[in-house]
N, C-alpha and C positions, 0 to 999 in steps of 0.2 A: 449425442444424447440430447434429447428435448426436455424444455423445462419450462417451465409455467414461472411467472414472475411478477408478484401483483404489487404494487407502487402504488404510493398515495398520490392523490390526484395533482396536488402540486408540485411533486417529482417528476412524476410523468410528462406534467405541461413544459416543466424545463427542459428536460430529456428531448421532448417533441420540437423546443424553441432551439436549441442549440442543435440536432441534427442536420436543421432545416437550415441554419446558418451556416453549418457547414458545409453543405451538401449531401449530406450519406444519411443514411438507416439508422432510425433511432436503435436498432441493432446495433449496425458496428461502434455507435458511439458508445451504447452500454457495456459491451465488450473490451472494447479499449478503455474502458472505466475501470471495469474488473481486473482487467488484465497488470495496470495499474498501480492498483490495490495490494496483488497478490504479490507483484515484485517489490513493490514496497516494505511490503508484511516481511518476506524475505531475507529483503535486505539489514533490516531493524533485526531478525533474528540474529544472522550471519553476523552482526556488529555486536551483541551481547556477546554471545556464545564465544568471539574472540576477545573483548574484553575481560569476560571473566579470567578467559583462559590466561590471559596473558597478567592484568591483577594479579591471579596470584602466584606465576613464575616469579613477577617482579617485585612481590611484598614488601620486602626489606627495602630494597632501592624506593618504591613510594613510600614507605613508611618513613624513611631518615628525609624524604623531599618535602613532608608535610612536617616536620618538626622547624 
């Protein structure tokens, strides 16, 4: 899928400064940015969504640990 992706000029010039320092495509560096991001985002879900889960199995047992 193509997509259009308009950056401020000062992002851009970074993007352009740090590909160039790597070697590769201000592509694959934006991609591996994103990519990133998204398992980041991920994994912050995945750590709530077991936290709750598990809060409130263990209620009582953290409830009598904070007393």
């Amino acid at each position: 899928m193509a997509m259009n992706l308009r950056l401020p000029e000062e992002i851009q010039e970074s993007l352009r400064q740090r590909a160039e320092e790597e070697g590769r495509s201000m592509h694959a560096v934006a991609v591996r940015a994103i990519e990133r991001y998204l398992a980041g985002e991920a994994d912050r879900d995945t750590v709530a969504r077991l936290g709750a889960k598990y809060a409130a199995k263990h209620a009582d047992l953290l409830r009598k640990l904070g007393e």
